[in-house]
C-alpha positions as semicolon CSV with decimal commas, in nm:
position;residue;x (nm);y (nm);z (nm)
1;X;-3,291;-2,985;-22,040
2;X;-2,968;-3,078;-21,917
3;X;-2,851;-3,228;-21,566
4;X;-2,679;-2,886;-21,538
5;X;-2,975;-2,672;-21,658
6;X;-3,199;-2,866;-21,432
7;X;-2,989;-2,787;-21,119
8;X;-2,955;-2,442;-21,210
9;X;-3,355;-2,426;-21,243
10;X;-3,363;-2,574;-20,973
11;X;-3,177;-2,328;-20,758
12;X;-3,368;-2,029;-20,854
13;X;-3,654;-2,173;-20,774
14;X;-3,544;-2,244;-20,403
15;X;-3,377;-1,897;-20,417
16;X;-3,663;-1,752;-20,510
17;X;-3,908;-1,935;-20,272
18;X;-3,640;-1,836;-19,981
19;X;-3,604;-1,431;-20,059
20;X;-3,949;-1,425;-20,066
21;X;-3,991;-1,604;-19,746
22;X;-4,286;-1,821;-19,860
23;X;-4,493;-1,543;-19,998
24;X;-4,430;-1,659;-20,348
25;X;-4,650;-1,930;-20,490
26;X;-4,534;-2,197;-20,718
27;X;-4,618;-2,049;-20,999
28;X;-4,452;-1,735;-20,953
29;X;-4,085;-1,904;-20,816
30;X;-4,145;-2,103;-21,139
31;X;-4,205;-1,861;-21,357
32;X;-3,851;-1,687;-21,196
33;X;-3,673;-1,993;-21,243
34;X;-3,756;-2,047;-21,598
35;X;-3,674;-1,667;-21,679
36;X;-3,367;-1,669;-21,453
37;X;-3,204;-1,981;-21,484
38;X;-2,879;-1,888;-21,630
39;X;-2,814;-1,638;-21,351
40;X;-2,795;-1,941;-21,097
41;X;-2,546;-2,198;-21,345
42;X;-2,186;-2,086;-21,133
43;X;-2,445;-2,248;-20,815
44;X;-2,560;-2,522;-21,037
45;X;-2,413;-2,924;-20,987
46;X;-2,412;-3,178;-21,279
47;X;-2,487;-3,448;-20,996
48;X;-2,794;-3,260;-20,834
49;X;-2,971;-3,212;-21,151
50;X;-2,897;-3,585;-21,210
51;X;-3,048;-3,668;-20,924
52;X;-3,353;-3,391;-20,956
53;X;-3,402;-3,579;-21,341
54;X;-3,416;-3,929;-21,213
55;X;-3,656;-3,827;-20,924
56;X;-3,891;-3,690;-21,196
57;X;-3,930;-3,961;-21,382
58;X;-4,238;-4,243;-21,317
59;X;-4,088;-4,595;-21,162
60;X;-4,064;-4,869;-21,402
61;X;-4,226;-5,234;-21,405
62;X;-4,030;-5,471;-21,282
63;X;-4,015;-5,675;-21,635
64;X;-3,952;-5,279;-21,795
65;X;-4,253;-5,246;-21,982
66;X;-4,453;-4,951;-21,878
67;X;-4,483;-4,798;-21,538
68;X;-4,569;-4,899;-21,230
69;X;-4,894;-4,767;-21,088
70;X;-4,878;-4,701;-20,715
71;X;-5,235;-4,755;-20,530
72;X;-5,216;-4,611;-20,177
73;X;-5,467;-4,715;-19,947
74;X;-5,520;-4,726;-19,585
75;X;-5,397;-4,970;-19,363
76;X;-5,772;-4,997;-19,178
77;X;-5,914;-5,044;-19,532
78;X;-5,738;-5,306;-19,625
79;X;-5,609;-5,547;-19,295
80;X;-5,296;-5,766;-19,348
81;X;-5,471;-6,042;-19,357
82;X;-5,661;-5,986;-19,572
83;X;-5,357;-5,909;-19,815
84;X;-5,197;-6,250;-19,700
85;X;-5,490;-6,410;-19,870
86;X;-5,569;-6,226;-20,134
87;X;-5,195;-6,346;-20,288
């Protein structure tokens, strides 16, 4: 898809979600914006669906190979000092 297809997807699906008043699932204000994406294009921004495209993609390595994999733990698991010295 396009930046401009994105956005436009994009904005039926928060149309959707907002008529509805958060009776629709996911799945259904997907399904709408996949169906009804054209509708929304004169709403649509080049720039947003930029932006919506870059947010969906994984972050990159540092060195560019690959991506990164993000572990999330607890700060109580895992004290700081115990990160001071593990480096």
């Amino acid at each position: 898809m396009n930046p401009l297809e994105v956005s436009a997807c994009f904005a039926a699906y928060v149309w959707c979600s907002e008529v509805r008043r958060g009776k629709a699932t996911h799945d259904e204000a997907a399904r709408f914006a996949r169906a009804n994406w054209a509708t929304f294009l004169p709403a649509a921004h080049t720039g947003w669906g930029r932006l919506l495209m870059r947010l969906a993609k994984p972050p990159r390595r540092a060195d560019g190979r690959g991506t990164l994999r993000l572990y999330a733990e607890r700060a109580g698991e895992r004290p700081i000092e115990g990160m001071a010295e593990a480096i």
